[in-house]
N, C-alpha and C positions, 0 to 999 in steps of 0.2 A: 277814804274808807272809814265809814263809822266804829267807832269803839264799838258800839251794840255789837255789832257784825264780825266781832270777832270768835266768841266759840261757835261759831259758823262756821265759820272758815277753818278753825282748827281741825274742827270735825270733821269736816269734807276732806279735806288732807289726808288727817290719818284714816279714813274709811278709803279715803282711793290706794293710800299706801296696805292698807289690808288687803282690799281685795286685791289687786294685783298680786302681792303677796300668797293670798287662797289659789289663785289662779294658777301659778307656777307651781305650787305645793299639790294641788292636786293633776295637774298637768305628768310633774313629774311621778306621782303615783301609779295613775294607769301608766305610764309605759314602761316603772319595775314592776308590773304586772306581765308584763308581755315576757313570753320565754327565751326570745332574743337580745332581751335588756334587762334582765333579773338579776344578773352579776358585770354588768356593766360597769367600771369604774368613775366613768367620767360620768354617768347618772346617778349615783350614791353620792360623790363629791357634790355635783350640781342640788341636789335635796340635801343634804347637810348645811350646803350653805342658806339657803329658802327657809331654812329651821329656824338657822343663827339672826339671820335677817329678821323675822317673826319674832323673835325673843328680844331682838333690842328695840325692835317698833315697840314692842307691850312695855319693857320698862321707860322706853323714850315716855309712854304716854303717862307711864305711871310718874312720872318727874315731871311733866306737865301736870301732873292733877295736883302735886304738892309745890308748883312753884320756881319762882329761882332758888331758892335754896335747894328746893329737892335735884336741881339739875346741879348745880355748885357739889355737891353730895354726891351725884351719880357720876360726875368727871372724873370727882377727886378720888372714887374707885379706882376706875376705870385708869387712871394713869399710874395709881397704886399698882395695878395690873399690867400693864403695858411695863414700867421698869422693872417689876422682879421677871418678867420673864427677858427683857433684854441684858438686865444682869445677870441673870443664872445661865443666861446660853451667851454671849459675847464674854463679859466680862468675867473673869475666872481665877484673879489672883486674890487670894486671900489676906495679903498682908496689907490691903488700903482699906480693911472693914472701916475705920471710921470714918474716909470719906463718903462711902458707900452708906454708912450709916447717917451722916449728914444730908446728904440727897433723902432717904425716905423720911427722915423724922422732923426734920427741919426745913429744908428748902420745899419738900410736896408742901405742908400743910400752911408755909407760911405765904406760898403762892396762891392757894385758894383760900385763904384769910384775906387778902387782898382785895382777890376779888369780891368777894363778901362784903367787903367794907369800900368797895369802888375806889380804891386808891390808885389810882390808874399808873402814875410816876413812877409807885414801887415795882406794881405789876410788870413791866415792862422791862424792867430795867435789873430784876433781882438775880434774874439767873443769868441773863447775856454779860452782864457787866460784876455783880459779886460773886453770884456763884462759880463763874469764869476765872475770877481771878483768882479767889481765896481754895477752890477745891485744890486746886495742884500746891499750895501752901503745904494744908492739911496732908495730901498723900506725900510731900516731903517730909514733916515735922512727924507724922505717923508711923513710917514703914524706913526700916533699915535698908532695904533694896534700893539700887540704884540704877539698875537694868530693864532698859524698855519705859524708861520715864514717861517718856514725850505719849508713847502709846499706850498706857496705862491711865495717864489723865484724858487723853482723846477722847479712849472709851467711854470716861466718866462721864465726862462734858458732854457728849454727844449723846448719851443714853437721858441726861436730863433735859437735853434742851427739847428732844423730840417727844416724851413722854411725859414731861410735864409741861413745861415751856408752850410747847406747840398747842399740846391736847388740852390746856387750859384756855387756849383763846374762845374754845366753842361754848362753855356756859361764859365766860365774858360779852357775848354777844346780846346776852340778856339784860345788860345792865346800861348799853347804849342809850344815850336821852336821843331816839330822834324825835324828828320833827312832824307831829301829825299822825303817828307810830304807837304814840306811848301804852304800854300796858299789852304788845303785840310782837313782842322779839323774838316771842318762841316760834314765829312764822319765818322770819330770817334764819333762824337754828335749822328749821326743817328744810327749807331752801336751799340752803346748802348743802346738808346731809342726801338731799333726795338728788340735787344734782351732782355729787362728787360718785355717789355709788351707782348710779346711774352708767354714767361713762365705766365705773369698774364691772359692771354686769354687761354691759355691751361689751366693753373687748372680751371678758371671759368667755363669753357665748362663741363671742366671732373665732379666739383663740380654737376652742376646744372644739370646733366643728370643723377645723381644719383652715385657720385663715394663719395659722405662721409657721415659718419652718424652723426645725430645731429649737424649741419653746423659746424662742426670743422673740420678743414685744417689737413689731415689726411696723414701717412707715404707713402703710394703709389699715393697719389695725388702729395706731392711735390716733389718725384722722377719722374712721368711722367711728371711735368709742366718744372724742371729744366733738362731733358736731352731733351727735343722738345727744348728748348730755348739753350742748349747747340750745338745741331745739326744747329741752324740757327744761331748761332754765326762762326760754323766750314765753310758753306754756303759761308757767308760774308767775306769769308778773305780778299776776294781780292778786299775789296773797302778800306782795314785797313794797316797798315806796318807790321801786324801780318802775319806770315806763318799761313798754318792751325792748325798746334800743337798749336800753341801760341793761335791761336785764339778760339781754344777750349777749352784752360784753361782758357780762359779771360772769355770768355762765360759763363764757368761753375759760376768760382766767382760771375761774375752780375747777374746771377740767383739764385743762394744764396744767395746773400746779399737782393737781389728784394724778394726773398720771403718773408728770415726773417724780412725786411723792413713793408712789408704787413701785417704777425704776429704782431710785436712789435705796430705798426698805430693801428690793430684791439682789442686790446688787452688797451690800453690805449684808444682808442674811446668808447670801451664796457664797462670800468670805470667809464666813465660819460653818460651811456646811450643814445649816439651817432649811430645814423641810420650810417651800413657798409655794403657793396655787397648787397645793394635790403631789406635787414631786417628793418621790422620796428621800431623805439626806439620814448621814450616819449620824449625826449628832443631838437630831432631835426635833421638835415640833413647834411651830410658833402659832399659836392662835388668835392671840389678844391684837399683835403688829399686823397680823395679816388683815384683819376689819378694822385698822386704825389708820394705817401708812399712810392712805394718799389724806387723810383729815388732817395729817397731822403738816402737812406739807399746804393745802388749802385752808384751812382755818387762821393763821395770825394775819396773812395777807387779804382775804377776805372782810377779815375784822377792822383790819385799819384802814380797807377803801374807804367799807361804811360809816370809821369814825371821823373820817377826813374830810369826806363828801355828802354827808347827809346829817352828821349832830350837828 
């Protein structure tokens, strides 16, 4: 694949990812036109998401036009985002603030300084291995309480490994030296991106049209969302270093891992009585997890085939 050829191929991408995008969006318009589906729930859900979708295409492209940095930038929001809202809605005791405060001020920015600086050792290894060990230090040495330990660092631990931890491996992907690739990673990022939500807009369609009972994520739902997402992995080869065999097994994985990503999110959101896919709950709202979950569950596994098997 010639370097030339690659704001080519960017472009193609994000223009196919638009129109489809326009497509759905006006799709879903006329028929909250129709007076049969003008207060239709599951059609206002279905165009709110076609919006949110729309709006991270536009900033995805706008962090393309600035770069790896600008993508490094746009994570390190974005997982800014992702923890305060899993802190303010899981997490609830007040007397570990400074662990809590260690997690955003220290371990977010010093993870994407890493990456920044490609230091791949640190990366890896800051939050599974020090942040693991030393946060539960810290909420001992901090807080006078001695009730619900074990589940009050859980929480800790588990709110960083998935929202930063995880969500940092996706501009990590930019910094990969492959082979024959170089200066074209941001084709891998979309790769992925286009086949993980891929599979999450096919089951929601199949879900919400009547393919599960009692809103549970059901056997024949996650075999049609993962082999649609596997068919548009197979599609994409040729914007990736993958042949199409290769890119059909990569495919399948990140649609497995995006589902069970989505599972394991809804299933610990439902714990705490956490609004998930349109369902009401008394506690409250998640936004940021709900467009993040199955990424975050797909993304370090994704990252380390390709640093394994193709740098």
């Amino acid at each position: 694949m010639p370097t030339s050829n690659f704001p080519v191929l960017a472009a193609m991408v994000f223009a196919g990812i638009f129109v489809l995008l326009a497509i759905a969006a006006f799709s879903g318009y006329l028929l909250q036109k129709r007076p049969q589906y003008a207060h239709n729930l599951m059609l206002k859900e279905f165009n709110t998401r076609v919006y949110s979708w729309f709006a991270m295409t536009v900033i995805l492209l706008v962090a393309f036009w600035l770069g790896r940095s600008g993508m490094i930038l746009l994570f390190l929001v974005a997982s800014y985002a992702a923890m305060r809202e899993f802190m303010s809605q899981v997490y609830r005791y007040r007397g570990d603030h400074n662990a809590v405060t260690t997690c955003f001020y220290i371990l977010l920015p010093l993870q994407y300084y890493f990456i920044w600086t490609d230091w791949h050792s640190m990366f890896t290894v800051l939050i599974p291995v020090y942040a693991f060990l030393f946060l539960p230090i810290i909420v001992q040495l901090s807080s006078g309480a001695k009730t619900e330990f074990f589940e009050r660092t859980a929480k800790i631990q588990w709110g960083v490994m998935i929202t930063v931890y995880c969500l940092s491996h996706v501009p990590a992907l930019m910094s990969l030296p492959i082979k024959h690739f170089a200066g074209k990673n941001i084709l891998l990022l979309l790769f992925m991106l286009v086949v993980v939500h891929s599979g999450d807009v096919a089951y929601y369609l199949w879900r919400r049209t009547g393919g599960t009972q009692g809103g549970r994520r059901t056997t024949s739902g996650a075999i049609a969302s993962i082999a649609i997402a596997t068919f548009v992995a197979t599609c994409l080869f040729w914007i990736t270093p993958f042949n199409p065999f290769q890119a059909a097994l990569t495919g399948l994985l990140l649609s497995v891992m995006g589902f069970f990503g989505g599972t394991v999110m809804q299933q610990i959101k439902h714990s705490f009585g956490i609004h998930h896919w349109g369902r009401p709950a008394p506690r409250g709202h998640s936004s940021v997890l709900d467009r993040a979950d199955s990424i975050c569950f797909a993304a370090p596994v994704f990252y380390h085939i390709v640093r394994y098997y193709w740098t």
